[in-house]
Backbone as JSON, one array per atom type, in Angstrom:
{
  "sequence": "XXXXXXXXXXXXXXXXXXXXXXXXXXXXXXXXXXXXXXXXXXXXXXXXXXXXXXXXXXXXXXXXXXXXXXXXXXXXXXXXXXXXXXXXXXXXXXXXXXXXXXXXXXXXXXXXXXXXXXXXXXXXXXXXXXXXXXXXXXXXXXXXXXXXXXXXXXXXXXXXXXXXXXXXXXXXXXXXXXXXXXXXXXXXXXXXXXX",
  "N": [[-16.13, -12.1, 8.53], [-12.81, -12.4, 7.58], [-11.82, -11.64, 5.64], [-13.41, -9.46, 4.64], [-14.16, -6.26, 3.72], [-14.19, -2.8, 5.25], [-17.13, -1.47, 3.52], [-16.47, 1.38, 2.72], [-14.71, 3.81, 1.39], [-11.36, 4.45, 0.19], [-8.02, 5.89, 0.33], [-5.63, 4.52, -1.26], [-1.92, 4.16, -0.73], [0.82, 3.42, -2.37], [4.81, 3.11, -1.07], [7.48, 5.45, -2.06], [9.97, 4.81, -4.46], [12.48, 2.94, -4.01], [16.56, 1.58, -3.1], [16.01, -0.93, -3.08], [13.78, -1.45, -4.83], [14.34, -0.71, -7.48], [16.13, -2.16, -8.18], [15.01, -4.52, -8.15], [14.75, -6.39, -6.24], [13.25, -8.26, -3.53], [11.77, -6.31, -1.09], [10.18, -7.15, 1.7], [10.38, -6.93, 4.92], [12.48, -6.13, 5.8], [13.79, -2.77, 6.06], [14.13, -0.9, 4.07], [15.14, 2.62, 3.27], [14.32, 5.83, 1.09], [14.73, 5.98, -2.3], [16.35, 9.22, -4.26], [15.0, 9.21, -6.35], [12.75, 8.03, -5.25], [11.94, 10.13, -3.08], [11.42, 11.91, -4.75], [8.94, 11.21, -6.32], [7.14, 10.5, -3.83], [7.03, 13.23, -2.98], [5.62, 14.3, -5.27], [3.02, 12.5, -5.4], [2.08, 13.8, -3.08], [1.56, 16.66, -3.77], [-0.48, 15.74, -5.68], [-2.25, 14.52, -4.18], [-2.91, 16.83, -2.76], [-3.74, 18.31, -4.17], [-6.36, 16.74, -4.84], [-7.63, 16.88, -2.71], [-9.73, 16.96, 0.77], [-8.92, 14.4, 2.1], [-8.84, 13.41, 5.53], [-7.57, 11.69, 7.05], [-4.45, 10.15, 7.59], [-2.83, 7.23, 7.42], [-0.63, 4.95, 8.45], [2.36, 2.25, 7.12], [4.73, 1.39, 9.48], [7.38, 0.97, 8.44], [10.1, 2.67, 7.27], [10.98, 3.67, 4.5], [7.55, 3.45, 3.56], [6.79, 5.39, 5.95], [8.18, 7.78, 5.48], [6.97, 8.66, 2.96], [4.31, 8.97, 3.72], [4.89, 11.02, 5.54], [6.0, 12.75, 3.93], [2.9, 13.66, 2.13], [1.34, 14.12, 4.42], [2.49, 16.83, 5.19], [2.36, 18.2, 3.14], [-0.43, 18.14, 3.15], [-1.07, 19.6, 5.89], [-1.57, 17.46, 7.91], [-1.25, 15.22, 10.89], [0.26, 12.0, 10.8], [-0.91, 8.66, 11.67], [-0.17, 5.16, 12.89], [0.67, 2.06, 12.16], [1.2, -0.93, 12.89], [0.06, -3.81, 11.68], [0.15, -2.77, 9.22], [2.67, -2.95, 7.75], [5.46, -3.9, 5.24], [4.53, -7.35, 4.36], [6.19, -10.18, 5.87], [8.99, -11.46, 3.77], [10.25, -13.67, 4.63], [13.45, -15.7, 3.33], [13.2, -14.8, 1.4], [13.81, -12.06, 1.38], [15.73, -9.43, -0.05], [16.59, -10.97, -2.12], [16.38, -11.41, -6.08], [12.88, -10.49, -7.39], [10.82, -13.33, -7.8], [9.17, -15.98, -9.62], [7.74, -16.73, -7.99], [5.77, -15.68, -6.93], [2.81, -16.24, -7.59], [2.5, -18.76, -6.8], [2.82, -18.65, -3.87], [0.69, -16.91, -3.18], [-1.4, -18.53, -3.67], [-1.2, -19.89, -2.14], [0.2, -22.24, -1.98], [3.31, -22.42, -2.21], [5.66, -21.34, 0.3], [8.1, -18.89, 1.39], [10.78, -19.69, 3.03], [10.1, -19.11, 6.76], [8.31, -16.94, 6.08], [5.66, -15.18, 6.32], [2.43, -16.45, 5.02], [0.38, -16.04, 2.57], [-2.17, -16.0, 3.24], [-2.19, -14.6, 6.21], [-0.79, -12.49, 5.41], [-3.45, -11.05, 3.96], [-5.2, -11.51, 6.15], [-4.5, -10.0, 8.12], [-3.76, -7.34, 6.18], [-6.43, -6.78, 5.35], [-7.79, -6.32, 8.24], [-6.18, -4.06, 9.24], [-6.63, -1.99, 7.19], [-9.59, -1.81, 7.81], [-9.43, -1.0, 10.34], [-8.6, 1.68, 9.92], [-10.4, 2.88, 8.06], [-12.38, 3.3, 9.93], [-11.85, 5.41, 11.24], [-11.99, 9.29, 10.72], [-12.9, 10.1, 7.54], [-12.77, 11.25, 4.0], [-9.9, 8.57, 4.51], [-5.89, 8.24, 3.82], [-4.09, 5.48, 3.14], [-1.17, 4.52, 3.67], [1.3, 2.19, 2.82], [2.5, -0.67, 1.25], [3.72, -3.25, -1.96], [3.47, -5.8, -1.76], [1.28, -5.87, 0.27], [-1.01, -4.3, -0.76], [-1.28, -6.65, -2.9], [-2.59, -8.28, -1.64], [-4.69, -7.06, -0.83], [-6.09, -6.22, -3.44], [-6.81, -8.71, -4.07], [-9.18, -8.49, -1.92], [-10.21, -7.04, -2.96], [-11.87, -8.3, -4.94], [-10.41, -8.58, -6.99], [-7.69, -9.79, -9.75], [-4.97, -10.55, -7.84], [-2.39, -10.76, -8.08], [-0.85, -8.32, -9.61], [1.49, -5.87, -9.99], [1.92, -2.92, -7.98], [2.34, 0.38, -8.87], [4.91, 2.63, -7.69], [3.83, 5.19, -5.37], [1.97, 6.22, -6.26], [-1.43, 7.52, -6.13], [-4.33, 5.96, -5.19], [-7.89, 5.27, -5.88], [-9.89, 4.03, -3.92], [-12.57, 2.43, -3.75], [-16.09, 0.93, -2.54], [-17.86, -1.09, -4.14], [-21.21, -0.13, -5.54], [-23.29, -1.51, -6.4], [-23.67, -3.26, -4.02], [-22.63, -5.56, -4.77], [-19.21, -7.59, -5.84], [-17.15, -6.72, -6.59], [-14.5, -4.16, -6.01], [-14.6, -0.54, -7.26], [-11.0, -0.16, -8.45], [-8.74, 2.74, -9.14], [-6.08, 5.01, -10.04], [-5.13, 7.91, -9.62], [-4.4, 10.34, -11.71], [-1.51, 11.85, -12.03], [-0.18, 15.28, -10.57], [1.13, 17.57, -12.1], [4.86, 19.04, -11.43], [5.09, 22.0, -9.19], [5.46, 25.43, -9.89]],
  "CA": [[-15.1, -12.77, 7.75], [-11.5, -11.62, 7.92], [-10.89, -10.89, 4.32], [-14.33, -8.26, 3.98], [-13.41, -5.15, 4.03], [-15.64, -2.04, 5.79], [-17.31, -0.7, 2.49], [-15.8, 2.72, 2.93], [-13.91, 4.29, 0.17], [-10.46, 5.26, 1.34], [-7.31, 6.23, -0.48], [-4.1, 4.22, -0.96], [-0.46, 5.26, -1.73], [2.58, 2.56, -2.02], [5.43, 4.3, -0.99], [8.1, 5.74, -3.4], [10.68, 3.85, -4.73], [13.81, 2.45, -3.12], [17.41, 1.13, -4.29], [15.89, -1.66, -3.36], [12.9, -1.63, -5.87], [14.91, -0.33, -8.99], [17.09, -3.32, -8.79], [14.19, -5.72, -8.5], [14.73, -7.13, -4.95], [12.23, -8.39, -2.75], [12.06, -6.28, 0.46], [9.3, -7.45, 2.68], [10.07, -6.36, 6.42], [14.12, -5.1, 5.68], [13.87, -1.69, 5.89], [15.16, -0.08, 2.76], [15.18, 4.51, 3.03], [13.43, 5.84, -0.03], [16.06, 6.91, -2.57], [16.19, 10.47, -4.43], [13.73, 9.19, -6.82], [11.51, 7.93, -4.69], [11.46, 11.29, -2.98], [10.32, 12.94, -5.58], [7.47, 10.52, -6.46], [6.09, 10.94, -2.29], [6.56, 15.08, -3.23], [4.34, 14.48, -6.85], [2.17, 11.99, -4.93], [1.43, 14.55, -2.56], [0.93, 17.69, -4.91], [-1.13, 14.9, -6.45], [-3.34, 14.31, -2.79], [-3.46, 18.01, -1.97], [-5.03, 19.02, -5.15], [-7.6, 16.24, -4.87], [-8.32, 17.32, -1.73], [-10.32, 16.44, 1.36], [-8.07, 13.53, 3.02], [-8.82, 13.64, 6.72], [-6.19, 11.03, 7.89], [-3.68, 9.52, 7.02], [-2.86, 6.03, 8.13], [0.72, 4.39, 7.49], [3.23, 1.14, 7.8], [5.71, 2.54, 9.9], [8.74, 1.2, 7.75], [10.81, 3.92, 6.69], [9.89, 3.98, 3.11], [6.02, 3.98, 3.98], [6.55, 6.63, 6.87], [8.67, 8.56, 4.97], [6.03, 8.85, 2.17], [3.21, 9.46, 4.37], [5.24, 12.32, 6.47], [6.02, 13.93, 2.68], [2.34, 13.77, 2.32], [1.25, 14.86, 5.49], [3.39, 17.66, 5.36], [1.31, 18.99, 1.79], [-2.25, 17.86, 3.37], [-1.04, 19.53, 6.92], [-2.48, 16.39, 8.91], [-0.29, 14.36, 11.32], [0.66, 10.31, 10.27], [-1.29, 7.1, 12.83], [0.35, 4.49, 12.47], [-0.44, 0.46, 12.37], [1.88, -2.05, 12.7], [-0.37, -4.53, 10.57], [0.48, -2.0, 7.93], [3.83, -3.16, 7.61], [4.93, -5.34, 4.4], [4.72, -8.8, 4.52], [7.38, -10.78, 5.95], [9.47, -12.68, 2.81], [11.93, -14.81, 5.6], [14.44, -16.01, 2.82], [13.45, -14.39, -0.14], [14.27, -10.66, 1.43], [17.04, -9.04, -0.59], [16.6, -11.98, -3.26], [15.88, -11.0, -6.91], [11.65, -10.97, -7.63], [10.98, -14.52, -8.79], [8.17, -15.97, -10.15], [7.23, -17.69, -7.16], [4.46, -15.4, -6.11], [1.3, -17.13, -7.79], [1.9, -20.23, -5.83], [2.83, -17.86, -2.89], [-1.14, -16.27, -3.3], [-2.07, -19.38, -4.24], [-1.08, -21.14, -0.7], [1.06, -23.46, -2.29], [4.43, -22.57, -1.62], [5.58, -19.9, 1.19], [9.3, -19.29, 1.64], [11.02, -20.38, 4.43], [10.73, -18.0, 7.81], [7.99, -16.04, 5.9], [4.11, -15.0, 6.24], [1.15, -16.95, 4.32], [-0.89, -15.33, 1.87], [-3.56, -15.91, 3.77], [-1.84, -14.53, 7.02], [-1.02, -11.03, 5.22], [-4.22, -10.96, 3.38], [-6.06, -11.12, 7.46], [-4.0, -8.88, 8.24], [-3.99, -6.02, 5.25], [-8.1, -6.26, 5.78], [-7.67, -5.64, 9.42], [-5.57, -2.65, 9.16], [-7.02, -1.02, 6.56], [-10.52, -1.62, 8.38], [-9.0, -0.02, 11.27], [-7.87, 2.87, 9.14], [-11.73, 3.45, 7.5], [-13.25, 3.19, 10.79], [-11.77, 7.08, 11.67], [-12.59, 10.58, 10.22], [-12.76, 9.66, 6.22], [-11.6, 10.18, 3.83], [-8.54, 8.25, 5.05], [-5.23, 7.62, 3.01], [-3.72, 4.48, 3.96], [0.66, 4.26, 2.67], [1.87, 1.03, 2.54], [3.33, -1.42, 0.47], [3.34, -3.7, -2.74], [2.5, -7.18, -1.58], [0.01, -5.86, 1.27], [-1.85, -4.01, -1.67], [-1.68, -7.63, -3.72], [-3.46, -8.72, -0.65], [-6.09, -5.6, -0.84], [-6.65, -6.18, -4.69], [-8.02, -9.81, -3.97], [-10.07, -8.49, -1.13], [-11.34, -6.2, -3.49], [-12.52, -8.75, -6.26], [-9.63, -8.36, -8.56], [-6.53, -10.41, -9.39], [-4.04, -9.87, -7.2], [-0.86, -10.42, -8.55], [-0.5, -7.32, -10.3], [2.7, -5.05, -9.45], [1.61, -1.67, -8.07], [3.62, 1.61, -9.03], [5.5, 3.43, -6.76], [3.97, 6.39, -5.14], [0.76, 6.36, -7.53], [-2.39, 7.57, -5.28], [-5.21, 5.18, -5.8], [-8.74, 5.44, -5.07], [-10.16, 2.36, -3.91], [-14.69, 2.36, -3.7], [-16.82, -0.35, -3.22], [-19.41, -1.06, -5.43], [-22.33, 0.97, -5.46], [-24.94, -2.14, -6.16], [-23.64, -4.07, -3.3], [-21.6, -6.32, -5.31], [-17.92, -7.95, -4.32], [-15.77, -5.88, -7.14], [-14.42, -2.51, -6.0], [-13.04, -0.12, -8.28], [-9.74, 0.61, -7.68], [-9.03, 3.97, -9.68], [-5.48, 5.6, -10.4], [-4.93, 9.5, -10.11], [-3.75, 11.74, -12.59], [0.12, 12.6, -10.85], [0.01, 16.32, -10.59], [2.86, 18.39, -12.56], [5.53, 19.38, -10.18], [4.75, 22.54, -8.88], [6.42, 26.03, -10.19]],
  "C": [[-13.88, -11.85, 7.65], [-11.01, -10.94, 6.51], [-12.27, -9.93, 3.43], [-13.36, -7.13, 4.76], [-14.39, -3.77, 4.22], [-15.85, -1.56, 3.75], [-17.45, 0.6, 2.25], [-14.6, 2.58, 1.9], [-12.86, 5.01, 1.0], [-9.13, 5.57, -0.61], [-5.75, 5.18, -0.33], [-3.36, 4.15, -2.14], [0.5, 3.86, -1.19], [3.55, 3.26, -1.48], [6.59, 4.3, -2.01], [9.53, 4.92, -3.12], [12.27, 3.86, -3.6], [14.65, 1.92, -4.05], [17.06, -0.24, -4.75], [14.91, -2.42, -5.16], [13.64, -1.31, -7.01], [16.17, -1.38, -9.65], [16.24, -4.51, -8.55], [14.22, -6.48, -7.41], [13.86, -7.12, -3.97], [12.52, -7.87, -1.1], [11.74, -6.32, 1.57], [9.56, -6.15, 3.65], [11.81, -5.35, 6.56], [13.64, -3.88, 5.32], [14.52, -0.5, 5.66], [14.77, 1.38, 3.17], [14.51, 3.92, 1.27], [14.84, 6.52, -0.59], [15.92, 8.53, -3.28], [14.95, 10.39, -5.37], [12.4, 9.24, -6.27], [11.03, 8.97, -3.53], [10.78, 12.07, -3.7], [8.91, 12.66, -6.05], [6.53, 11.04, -5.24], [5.89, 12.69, -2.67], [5.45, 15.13, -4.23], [3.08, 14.18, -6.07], [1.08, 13.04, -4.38], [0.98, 15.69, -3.25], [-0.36, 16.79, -5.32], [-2.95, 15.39, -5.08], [-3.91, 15.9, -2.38], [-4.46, 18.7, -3.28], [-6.76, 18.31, -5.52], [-8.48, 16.68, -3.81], [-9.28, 16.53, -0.82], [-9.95, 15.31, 2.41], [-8.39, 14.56, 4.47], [-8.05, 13.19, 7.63], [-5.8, 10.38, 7.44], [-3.0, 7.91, 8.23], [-1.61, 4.98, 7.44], [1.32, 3.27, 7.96], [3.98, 2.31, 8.54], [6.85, 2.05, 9.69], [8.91, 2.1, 7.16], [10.29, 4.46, 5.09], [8.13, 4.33, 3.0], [5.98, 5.41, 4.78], [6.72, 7.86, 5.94], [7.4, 9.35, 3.91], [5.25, 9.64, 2.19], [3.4, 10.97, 5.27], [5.08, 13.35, 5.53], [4.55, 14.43, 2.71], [1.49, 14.28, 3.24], [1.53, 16.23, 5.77], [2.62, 18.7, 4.48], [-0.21, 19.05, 2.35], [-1.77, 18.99, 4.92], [-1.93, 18.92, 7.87], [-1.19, 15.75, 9.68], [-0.67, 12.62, 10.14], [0.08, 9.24, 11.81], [-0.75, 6.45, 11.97], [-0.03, 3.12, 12.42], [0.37, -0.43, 11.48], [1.83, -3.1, 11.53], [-0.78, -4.1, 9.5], [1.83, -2.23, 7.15], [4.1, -4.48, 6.1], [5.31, -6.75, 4.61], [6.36, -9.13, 4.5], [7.69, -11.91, 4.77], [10.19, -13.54, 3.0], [12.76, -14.51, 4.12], [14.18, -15.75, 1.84], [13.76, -12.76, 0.02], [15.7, -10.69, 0.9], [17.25, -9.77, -1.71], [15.85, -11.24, -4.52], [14.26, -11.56, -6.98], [11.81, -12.15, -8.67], [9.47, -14.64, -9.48], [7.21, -17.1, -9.61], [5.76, -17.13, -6.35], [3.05, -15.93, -6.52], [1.35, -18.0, -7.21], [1.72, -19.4, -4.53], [1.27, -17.49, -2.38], [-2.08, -17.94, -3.33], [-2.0, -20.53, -3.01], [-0.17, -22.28, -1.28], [2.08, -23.46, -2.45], [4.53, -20.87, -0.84], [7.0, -20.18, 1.81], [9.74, -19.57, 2.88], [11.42, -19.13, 5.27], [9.31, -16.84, 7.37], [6.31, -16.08, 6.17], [3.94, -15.55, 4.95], [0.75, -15.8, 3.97], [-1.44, -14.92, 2.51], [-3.22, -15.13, 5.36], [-1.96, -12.94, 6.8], [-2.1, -10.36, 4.98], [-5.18, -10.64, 4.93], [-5.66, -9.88, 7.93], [-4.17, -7.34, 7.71], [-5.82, -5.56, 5.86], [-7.85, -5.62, 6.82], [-7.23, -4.46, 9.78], [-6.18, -1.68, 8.87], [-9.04, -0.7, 6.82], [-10.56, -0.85, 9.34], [-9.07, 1.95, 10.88], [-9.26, 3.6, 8.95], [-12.7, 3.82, 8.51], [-12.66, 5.16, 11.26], [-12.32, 7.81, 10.67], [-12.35, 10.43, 8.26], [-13.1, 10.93, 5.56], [-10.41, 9.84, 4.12], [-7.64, 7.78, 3.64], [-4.51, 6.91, 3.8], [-2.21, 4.32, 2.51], [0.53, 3.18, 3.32], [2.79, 0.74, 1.79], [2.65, -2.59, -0.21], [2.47, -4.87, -2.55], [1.19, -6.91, -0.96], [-1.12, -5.2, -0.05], [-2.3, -5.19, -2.96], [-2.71, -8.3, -2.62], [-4.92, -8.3, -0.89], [-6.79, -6.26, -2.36], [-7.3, -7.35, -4.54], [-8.99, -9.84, -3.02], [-10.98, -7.45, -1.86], [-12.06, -6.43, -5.26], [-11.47, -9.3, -7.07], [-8.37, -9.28, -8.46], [-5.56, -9.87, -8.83], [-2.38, -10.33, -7.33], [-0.57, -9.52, -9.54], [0.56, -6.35, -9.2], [2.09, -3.58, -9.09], [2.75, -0.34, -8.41], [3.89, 2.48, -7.74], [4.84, 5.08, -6.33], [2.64, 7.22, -5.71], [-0.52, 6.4, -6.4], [-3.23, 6.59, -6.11], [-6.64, 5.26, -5.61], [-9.56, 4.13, -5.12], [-12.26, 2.72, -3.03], [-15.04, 1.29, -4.0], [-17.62, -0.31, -3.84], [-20.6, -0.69, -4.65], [-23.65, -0.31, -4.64], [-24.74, -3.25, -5.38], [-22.75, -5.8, -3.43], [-20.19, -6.83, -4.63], [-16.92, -6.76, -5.31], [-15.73, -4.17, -6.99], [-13.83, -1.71, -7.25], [-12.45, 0.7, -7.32], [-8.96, 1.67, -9.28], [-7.45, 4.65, -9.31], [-5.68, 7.11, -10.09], [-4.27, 9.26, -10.57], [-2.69, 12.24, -11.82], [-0.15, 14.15, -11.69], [1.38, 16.75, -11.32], [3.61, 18.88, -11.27], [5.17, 21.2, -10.43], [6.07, 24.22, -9.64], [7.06, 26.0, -11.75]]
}
């Protein structure tokens, strides 16, 4: 089935904020730079990743904001960045650059999908696929991305998935122990900046 997901515990990171995100605009597949903030989040992030330790690969969209992220990261773990297309975030056709509405529960919900843009159910095959890809190498893997593809992830991993993720916030995502469908998905502790 396209929306299990291997039951391998991996790690995922949104990537850090943009001008887009701080003014509330939806930026699917337009590919916004990260701004000075959201540099410093991918630098915490990573302080964050290197003190947890253990990451073996890292696995990223390769829009700029994701890469970027994952390179900061990379850079603290010294690992290279694979990459994977169907890591990329969901296409929003005619709602890119448009203020966030409050159209995404039907959106998830298959019952409306803007014009020009990926299905729910389209990203949702997708996100699995990727991030199956991703678990199948040298673990543990951290997998950067982005918001919607992780609203995707959260309903493949039990939970409601219209929740907003934070910028830049490592996550640790485990399936259940007793074979169950709900993973937990698990927050770090952001490291103090360093110095």
């Amino acid at each position: 089935m396209a929306e299990t997901l291997n039951p391998i515990p991996f790690w995922f990171l949104r990537h850090g904020e943009t001008d887009w995100n701080a003014q509330g605009l939806s930026q699917g597949r337009t590919d916004i730079p990260l701004n000075a903030v959201g540099l410093q989040q991918a630098r915490r992030a990573a302080w964050t990743l290197a003190g947890i330790g253990g990451i073996r690969t890292i696995v990223a969209s390769p829009l700029v904001r994701a890469r970027v992220t994952a390179e900061v990261a990379a850079a603290e773990l010294k690992l290279p960045v694979g990459f994977d297309d169907d890591l990329q975030e969901v296409n929003f056709g005619e709602q890119e650059g448009q203020p966030m509405g409050d159209w995404y529960d039907d959106w998830i919900a298959g019952e409306y999908t803007p014009k020009g843009a990926e299905t729910f159910a389209e990203l949702l095959a997708r996100a699995v696929g990727a991030v199956n890809r991703a678990t199948a190498l040298p673990g543990p893997v951290l997998v950067v991305a982005h918001g919607a593809l992780f609203r995707a992830l959260r309903l493949a991993f039990g939970h409601e998935p219209n929740v907003r993720t934070p910028n830049a916030l490592p996550i640790r995502c485990t399936p259940p122990a007793d074979g169950g469908r709900v993973w937990d998905v698990a927050p770090a502790t952001l490291a103090p900046e360093p110095g």
